[in-house]
C-alpha positions as CSV (number, residue, x, y, z in Angstrom):
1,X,39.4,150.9,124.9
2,X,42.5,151.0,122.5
3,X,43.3,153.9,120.5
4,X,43.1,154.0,116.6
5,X,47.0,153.4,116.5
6,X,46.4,150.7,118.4
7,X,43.7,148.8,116.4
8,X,46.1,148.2,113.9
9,X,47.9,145.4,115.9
10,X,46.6,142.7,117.8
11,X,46.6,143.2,121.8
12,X,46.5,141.3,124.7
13,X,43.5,142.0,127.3
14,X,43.1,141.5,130.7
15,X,39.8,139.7,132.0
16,X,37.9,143.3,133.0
17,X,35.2,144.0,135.7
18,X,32.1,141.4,135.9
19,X,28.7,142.6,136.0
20,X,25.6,140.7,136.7
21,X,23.3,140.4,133.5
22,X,19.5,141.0,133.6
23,X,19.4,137.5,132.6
24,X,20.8,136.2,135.8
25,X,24.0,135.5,135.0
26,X,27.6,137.0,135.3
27,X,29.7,137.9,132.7
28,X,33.3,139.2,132.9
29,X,34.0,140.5,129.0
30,X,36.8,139.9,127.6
31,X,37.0,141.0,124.2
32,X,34.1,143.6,123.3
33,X,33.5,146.9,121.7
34,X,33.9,148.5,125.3
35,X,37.3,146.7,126.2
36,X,39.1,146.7,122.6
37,X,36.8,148.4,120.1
38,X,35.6,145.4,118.6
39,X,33.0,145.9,115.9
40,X,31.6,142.2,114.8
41,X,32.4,139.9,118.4
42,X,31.9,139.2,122.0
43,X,34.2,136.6,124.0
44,X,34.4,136.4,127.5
45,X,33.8,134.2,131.0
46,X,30.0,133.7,132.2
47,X,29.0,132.3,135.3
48,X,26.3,130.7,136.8
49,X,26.2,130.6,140.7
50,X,25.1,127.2,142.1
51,X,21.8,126.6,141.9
52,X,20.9,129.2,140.3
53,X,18.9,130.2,136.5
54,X,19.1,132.7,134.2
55,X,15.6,134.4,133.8
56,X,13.6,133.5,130.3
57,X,15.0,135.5,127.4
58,X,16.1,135.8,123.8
59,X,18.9,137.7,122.0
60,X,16.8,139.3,119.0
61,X,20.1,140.1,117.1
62,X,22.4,137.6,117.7
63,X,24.0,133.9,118.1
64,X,25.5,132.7,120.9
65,X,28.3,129.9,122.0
66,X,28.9,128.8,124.6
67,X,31.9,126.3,125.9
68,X,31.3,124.7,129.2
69,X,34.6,125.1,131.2
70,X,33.6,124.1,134.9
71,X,30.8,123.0,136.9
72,X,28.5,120.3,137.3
73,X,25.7,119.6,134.6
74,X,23.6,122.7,132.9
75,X,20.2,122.1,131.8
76,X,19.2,124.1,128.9
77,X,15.9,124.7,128.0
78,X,15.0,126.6,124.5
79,X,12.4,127.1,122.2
80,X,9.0,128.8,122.0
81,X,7.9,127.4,125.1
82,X,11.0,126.3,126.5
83,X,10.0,122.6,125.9
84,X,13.3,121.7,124.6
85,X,16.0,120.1,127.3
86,X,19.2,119.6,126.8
87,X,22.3,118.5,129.7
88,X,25.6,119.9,129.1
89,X,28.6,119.0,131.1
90,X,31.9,120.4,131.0
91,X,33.8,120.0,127.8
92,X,30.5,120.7,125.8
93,X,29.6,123.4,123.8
94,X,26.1,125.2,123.6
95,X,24.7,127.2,120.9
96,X,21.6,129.4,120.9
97,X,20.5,130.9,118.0
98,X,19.1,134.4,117.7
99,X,15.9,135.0,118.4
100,X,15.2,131.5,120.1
101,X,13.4,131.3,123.7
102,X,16.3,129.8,126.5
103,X,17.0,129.1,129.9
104,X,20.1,127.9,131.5
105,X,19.9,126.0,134.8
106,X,22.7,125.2,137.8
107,X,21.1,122.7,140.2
108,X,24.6,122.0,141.1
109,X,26.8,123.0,144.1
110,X,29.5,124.7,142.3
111,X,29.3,127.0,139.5
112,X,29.1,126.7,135.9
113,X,31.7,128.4,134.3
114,X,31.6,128.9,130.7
115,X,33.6,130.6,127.7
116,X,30.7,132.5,125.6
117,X,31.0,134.2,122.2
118,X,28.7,135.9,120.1
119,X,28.5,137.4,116.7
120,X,27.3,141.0,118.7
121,X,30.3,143.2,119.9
122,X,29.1,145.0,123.2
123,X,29.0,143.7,126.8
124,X,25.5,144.8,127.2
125,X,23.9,143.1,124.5
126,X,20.2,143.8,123.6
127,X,18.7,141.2,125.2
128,X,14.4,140.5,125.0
129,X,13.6,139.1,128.9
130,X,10.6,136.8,128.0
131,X,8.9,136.5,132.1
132,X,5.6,135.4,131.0
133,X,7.7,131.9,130.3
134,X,9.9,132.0,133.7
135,X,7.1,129.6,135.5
136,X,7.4,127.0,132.6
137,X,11.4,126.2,133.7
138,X,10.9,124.5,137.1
């Protein structure tokens, strides 16, 4: 994390560890409150391995963006009983708002690579997993 003398100019970060969320997927943060201190945003690279899901959940406290870098097409599912579907492709961008019921799918062969950003600083956001609504994503 940079220093108070340090907060005073702008930086340059390299991409740090990734860790797999409890939502499924793998994020490597870039800019957060743990890398640089940041107090209002979260940007950095999220995967999703082929074929696979993130697990039902909501972000009570925050919005999220999403840009699709990579990959095949994502299904997203969202709202209170994940009855909404959408397909994005690469070069589309996704946005959940807080507090709203989602689930990203990969049915692809490669993974899905996106650039994420959210109005939430930390890497390990506060995240409400939602399994009673797992079975409803097929």
């Amino acid at each position: 994390m940079l220093t108070t003398a340090e907060k005073k100019v702008g930086s340059v970060v390299r991409g740090s560890d990734s860790y797999m969320s409890k939502q499924g997927s793998v994020y490597a943060p870039g800019i957060s409150a743990e890398t640089v201190g940041s107090t209002a945003v979260f940007l950095g690279m999220v995967t999703l391995p082929p074929e696979g899901r993130t697990r039902a959940h909501l972000h009570e406290f925050h919005e999220s963006a999403f840009y699709l870098l990579s990959g095949e097409e994502v299904e997203l599912f969202t709202g209170d009983r994940l009855e909404h579907r959408a397909l994005a492709h690469p070069g589309d961008y996704l946005f959940i708002p807080a507090k709203v019921p989602h689930v990203a799918v990969n049915r692809g062969k490669t993974p899905a690579v996106f650039i994420g950003v959210r109005n939430e600083p930390t890497a390990q956001e506060s995240v409400v997993m939602l399994p009673e609504l797992d079975a409803l994503v097929p």
